[in-house]
N, C-alpha and C positions, 0 to 999 in steps of 0.2 A: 684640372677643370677649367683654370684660367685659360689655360693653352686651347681648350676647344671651343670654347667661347671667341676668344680673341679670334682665330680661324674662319668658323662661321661668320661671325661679324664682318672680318674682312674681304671673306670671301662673297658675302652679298653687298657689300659695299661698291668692290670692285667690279661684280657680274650690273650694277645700278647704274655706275658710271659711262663703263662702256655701252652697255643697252641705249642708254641717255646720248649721250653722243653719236653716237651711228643713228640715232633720227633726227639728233638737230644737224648735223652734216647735211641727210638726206631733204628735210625740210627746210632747212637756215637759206639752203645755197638759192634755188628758185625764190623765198620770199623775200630776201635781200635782192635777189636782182629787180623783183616786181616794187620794191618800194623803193629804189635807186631811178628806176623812172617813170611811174605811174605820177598822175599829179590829182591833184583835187583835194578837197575838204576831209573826205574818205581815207586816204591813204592818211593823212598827217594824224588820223584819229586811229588809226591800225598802230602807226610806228608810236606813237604813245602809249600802246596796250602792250605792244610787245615790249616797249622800255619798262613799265610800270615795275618789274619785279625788283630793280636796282634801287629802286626807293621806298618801295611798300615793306615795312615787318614783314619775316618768311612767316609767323603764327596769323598774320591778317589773309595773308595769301593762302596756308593749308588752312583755317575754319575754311571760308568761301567753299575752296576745294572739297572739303570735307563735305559740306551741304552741295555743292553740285554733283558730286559723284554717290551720294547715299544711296543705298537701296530704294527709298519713298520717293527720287529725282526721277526725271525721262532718262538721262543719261544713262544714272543707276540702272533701271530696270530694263531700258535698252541691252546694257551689257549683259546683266542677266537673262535676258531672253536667247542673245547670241551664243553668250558663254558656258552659263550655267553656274555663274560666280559671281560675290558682287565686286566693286571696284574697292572699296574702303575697307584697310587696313588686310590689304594687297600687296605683293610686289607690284603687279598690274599699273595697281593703284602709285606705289611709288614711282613707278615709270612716267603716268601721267604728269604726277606733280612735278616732279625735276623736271622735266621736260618745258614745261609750262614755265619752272621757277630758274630754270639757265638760260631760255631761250635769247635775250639780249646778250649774254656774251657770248654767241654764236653770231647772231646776226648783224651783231653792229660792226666786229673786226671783220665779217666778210662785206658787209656795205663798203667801211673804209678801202679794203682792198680792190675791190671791183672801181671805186670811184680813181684808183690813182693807175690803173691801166692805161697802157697810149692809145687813145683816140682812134689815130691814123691807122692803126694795126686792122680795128675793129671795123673802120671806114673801109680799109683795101678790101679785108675780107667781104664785106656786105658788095660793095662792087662788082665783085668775081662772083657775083652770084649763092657765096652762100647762105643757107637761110637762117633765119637769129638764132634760132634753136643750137644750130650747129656752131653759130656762131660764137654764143652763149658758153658750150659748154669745151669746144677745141681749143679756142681765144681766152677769152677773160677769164675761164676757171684755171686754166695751164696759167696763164700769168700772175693769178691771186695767189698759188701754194702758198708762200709764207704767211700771206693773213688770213688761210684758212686753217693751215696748222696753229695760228695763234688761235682762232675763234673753237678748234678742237680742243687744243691743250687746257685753255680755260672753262671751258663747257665742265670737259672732264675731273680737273678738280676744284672747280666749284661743288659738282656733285657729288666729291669726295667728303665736305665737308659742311654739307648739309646739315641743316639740324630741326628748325621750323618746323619747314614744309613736312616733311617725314615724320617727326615726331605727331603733329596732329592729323596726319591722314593716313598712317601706318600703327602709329604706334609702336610698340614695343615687343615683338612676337617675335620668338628666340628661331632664328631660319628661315622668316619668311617677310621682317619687315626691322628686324632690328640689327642696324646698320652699325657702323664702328663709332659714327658721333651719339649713337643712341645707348649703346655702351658703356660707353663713357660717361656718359650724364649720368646710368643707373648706377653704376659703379661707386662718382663721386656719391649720388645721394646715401650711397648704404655705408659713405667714410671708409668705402675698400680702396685707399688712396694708391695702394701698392698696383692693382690691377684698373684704375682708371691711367696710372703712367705708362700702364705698357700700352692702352688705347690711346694715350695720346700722342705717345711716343710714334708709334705707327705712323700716324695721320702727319705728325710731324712729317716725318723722313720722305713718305709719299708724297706732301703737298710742296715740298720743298725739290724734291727730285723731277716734280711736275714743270716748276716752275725753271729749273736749271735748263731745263728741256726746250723751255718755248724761248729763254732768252738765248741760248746756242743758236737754235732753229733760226731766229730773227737775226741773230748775228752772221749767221750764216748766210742767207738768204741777200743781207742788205750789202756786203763783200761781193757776193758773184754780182751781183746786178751796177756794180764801180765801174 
């Protein structure tokens, strides 16, 4: 029973992370370039919204979420109109929240990365005619790989490792919202200490093999560019 538990758990853990990731990628990469050079009062109050999650409680972050995404919300009943579902105590729903609650360690390693590109590259290109867009993404994104690989790697097992946000805006729905840190928590609570080690054991090896991964990558990365 442990063993299909543990499975499920992981395997919607895993399908959360990577979902999460492939939209902070998709999203990170354009908002980090627009707040690396937008200027005004506006932006500095954007990059503080999207920092806010690294210091805010994840349980202060999923209530909110929790009451924005309800059924009785615009958003809520929005989704329901489209969908025919609501967003709370969702996968859907966990997509949002991670999303929302990784978003700075997406965006701020690829800020860094786009800021320490050569200049002169970006200057010749724009010269020769071509246009930012292209510029943008043949240029500075080919040059950033290692600090977007960093800003993925972390994305992904930050979201591994979730607990907050998930727990108050999914809850605990055996297949469809209960994740392997949620697991684990129910597990300890019922003192089935045997079957909270194999959920944490997992999470262990995963967040640790996550981590191998990005400090290689970076070692990697900072060697070819000698």
């Amino acid at each position: 029973m442990i063993h299909d538990e543990l499975w499920s758990a992981l395997g919607l853990t895993l399908r959360l992370a990577l979902v999460t990731t492939t939209i902070l990628v998709v999203v990170g990469l354009p908002l980090a370039r627009w707040l690396n050079n937008a200027r005004g009062l506006h932006v500095a109050v954007i990059e503080s919204i999207v920092t806010l999650p690294i210091v805010l409680p994840p349980t202060v972050i999923g209530f909110y979420l929790l009451v924005a995404l309800s059924p009785q919300s615009f958003i809520g009943q929005s989704w329901q109109a489209l969908f025919g579902s609501q967003l709370t105590f969702t996968f859907s729903g966990l997509v949002v929240g991670s999303v929302l609650y990784s978003l700075p360690f997406a965006v701020q390693p690829f800020q860094s990365a786009f800021r320490l590109v050569d200049k002169s590259l970006i200057e010749a290109a724009a010269a020769l005619g071509a246009p930012p867009r292209t510029v943008f993404w043949k240029i500075v994104v080919r040059a950033s790989r290692g600090g977007i690989l960093t800003g993925a790697t972390l994305s992904f097992a930050h979201t591994l490792g979730e607990f907050g946000v998930v727990l108050m805006l999914g809850g605990s729905i055996p297949g469809q919202t209960r994740v392997a840190s949620i697991a684990l928590y129910d597990e300890a609570q019922k003192l089935n200490f045997a079957e909270a080690h194999a959920f944490a054991a997992v999470l262990l090896v995963m967040s640790f093999a996550m981590l191998m991964l990005l400090t290689w990558a970076q070692r990697h990365h900072a060697q070819s560019h000698k």
